[in-house]
N, C-alpha and C positions, 0 to 999 in steps of 0.2 A: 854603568854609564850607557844612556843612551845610543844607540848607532844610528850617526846619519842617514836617512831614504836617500835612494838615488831616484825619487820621482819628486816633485813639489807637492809640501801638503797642499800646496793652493789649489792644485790642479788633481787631488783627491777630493776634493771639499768641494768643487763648481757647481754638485748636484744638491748639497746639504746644506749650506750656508747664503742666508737671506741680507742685505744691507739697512737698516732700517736711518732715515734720514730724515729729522724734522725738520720744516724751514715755512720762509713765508715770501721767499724770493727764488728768481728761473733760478737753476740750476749750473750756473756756467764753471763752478768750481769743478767739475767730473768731468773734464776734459783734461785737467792733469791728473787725473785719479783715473783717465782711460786704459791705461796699459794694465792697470791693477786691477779694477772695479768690472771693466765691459762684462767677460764672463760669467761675472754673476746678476742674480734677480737683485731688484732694488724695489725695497717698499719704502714709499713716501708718504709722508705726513704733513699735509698741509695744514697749516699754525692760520689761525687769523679768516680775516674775510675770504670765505668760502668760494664768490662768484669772482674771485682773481685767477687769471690765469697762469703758472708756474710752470715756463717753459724747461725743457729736458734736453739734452742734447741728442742729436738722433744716434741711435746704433745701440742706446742701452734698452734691456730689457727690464719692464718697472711696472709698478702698478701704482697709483696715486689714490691716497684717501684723503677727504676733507672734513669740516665739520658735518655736514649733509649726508656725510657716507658714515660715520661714526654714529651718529644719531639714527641714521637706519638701521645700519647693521643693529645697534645694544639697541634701540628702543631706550626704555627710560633708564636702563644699566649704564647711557653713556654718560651719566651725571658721573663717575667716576673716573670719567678723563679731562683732564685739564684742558683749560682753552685759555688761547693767548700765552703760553707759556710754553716751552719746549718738553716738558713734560709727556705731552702729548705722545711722544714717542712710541711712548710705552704700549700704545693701542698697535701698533707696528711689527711688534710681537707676541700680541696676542693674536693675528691675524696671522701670522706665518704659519707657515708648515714645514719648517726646516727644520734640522737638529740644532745649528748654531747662528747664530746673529752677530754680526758687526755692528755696531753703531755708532755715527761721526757728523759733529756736528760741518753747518756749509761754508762757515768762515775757516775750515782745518784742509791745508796742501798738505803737498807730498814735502817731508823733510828730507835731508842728507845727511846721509852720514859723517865722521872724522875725514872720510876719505873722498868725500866730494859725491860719494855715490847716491841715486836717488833710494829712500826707504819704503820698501814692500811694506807694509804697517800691515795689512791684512792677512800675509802670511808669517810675518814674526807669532803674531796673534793666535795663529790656527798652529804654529808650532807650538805654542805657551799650553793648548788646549790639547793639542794631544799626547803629551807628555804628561805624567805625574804630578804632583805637589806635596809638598812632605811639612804638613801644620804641625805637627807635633812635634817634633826638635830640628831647631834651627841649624843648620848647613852653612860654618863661615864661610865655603867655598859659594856660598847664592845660591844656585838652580843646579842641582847634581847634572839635570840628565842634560844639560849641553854640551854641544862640541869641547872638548878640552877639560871638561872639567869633573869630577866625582864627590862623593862622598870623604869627607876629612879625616883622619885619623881621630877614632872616640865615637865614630857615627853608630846607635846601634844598630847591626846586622836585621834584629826584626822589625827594624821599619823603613828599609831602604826600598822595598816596593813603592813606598807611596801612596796616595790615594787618588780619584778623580778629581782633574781639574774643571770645576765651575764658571769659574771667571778671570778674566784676563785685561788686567788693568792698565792701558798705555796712557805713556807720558807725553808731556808737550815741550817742545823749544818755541822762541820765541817769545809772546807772553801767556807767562804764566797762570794756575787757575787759581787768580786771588780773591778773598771778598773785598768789600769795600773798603774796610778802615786800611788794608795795605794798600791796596791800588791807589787812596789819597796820599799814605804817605811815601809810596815809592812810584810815583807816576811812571817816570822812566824808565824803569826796571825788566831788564829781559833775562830770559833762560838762554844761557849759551852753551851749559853743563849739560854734552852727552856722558853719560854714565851710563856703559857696556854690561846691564846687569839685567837679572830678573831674579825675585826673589818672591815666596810664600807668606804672604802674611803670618803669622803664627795664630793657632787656636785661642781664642781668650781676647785678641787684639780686635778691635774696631777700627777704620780707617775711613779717613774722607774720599770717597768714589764719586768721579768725576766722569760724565756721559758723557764727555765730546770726542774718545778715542779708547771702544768702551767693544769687548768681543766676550760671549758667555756660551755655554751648553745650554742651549734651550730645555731640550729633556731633562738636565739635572737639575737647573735651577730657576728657568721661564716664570711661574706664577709666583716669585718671590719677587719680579724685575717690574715692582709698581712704582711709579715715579709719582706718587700720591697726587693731595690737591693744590693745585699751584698756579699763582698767575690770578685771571678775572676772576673777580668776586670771591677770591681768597684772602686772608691776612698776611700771605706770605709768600715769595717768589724764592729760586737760588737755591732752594733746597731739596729740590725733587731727587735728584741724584745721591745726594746724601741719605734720605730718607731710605732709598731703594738701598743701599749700601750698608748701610747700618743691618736691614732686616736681611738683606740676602746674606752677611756675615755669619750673623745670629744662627739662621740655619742652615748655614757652611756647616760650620762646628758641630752643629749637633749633627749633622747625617755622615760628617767623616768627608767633607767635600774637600777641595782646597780654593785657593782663592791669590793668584797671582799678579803682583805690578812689577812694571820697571819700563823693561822694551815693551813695544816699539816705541819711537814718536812719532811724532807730526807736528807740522810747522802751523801753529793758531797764530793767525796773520790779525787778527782785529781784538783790542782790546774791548769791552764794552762799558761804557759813561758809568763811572764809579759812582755819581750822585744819584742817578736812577736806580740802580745797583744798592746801593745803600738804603731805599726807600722801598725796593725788595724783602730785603736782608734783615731790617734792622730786628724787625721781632725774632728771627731766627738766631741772632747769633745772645741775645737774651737765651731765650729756650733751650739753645745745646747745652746751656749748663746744666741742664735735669735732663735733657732728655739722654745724652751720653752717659751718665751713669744709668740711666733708665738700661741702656741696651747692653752697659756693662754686664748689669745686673740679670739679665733674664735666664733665666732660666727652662727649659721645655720639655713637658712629661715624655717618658721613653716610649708612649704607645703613639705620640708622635713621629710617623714615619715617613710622611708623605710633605712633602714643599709644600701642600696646599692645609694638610691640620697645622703643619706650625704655626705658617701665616696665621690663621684662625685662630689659634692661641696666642700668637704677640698679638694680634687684635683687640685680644680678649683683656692683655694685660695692660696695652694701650689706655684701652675704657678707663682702666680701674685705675691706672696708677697717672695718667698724664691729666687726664679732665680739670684735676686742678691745676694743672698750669696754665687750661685756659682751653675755653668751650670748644673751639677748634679741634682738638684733639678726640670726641666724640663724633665730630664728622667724620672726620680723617678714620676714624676705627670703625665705621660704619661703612664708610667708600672701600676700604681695603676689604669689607666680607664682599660688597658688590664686585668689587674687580677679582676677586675667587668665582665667584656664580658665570660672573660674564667669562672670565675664562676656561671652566670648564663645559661652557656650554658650546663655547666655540672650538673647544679640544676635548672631546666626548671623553679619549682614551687617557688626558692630559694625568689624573691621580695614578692609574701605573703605571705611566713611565715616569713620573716622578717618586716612585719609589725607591725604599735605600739601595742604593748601586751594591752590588756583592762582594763583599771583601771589606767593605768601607764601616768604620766603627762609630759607633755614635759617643 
């Protein structure tokens, strides 16, 4: 079992960990998120018309990209970042320079706990990250290495080290992350279930990853975190995160990564208009019926080591095997080689450190 630090990961991580934050409105939500957020750097993304101004509150330390800065920076590479869409984000992290990344969306406060208390979410997060993940056989006890808790009676002895933790998946109170055909039929429907857990996805499993309370290892798994094409002049909105979720999965598993949800929350205070939302969605929730066994299915050669050949190979599978579901999916496998290029142009060293972590089994 893990042993408590007597220091705050939060307050080991001020130097390593970036905030990345799409939006298209000031910033006023980061004044309850001061106590937590000040300390560290914040990169912004600004969504939508460029010559708007997105005020900040004073005292954070931030740096602000728009479209104008995007389009500079990549030159014609930045055709691979979504516009009008939160998707965007994702250029937030290609631009960092940190080991790890937060990212939250501006409609998400600080939630409470059972006990009235306000939720560190950023430090649940970077506890989730530095700790283990154990994919390979499921733990009824959840997350061995927390406070209180171990390995169950049957656990095998050669896999209780664990592997690297990847990603770290929080949840939300409040409302929920629904598409649209629920949110029509449960308009009213809130989360009020805290559930004191964190658990490891298991290897083989796909899961719907949701970016609005969303912490990763940049080094182990950054150029798999493309939130594809999405929003204007796409066919398709709502699904950028899933898309990112699905592939960064995929090559979880093969590198021996792990990949964690549960804690923390946050309180997502604003539902968004189910009927716009549905007009996002609708060809995507068609499509996840091929495309989830698509990702079920994939498979990735062993001379695949690096976060950035897999991608390049689900790309490649991409082409060949979704095209027929529809032309779209030739972009999209084309964008994702561009946002490999662009990434590792702008992280020269980015192929090794993403290389296989030591210990970890493909």
């Amino acid at each position: 079992m893990a042993q408590p630090s007597t220091i705050s990961p939060a307050t080991l991580l001020k130097d390593e960990l970036d905030i990345v934050i799409p939006t298209i409105r000031n910033l006023d939500f980061l004044e309850m998120w001061r106590p937590f957020f000040q300390p560290y750097h914040l990169i912004i993304v600004q969504d939508g018309d460029p010559s708007k101004t997105i005020r900040v509150p004073d005292g954070f330390d931030y740096e602000l990209y728009n479209r104008n800065d995007i389009n500079r920076i990549l030159g014609p590479k930045s055709s691979c970042i979504s516009f009008k869409d939160s998707a965007c984000r994702c250029f937030g992290y290609m631009v960092s320079k940190k080991k790890y990344i937060y990212t939250i969306d501006d409609d998400c406060f600080v939630a409470k706990d059972p006990s009235g208390k306000d939720i560190n979410a950023l430090e649940q997060h970077i506890k989730n990250l530095l700790s283990p993940s154990t994919p390979f056989f499921f733990n009824t006890l959840y997350d061995p290495y927390r406070d209180g808790a171990d390995f169950v009676r049957g656990y095998p002895f050669s896999l209780r080290e664990g592997v690297p933790t990847a990603v770290s998946h929080g949840l939300w109170l409040n409302i929920p992350d629904y598409d649209a055909p629920t949110q029509l039929v449960k308009p009213l429907e809130r989360n009020s279930r805290y559930v004191d857990a964190i658990m490891t996805i298991p290897k083989g499993t796909i899961f719907p990853m949701c970016g609005m309370n969303l912490a990763f290892n940049r080094e182990l798994i950054g150029p798999a975190m493309y939130f594809g094409l999405m929003g204007d002049g796409q066919p398709i909105g709502r699904y950028d995160d899933m898309w990112a979720g699905w592939c960064t999965k995929v090559i979880c598993d093969h590198l021996g990564l792990g990949v964690k949800t549960g804690l923390p929350y946050i309180w997502h205070s604003k539902a968004s208009n189910p009927f716009v939302n549905l007009k996002k969605e609708y060809k995507g929730i068609y499509w996840q019926e091929e495309l989830i066994p698509f990702f079920q299915s994939v498979t990735l050669p062993k001379d695949c080591t690096t976060v950035q050949q897999c991608y390049i190979e689900i790309s490649k599978q991409v082409k060949a095997k979704l095209s027929k579901v529809d032309d779209y999916f030739n972009k999209l496998a084309d964008a994702m080689v561009t946002w490999i290029e662009a990434w590792d142009e702008l992280n020269p060293s980015g192929a090794k450190s993403a290389e296989l972590p030591k210990g970890a089994s493909k």
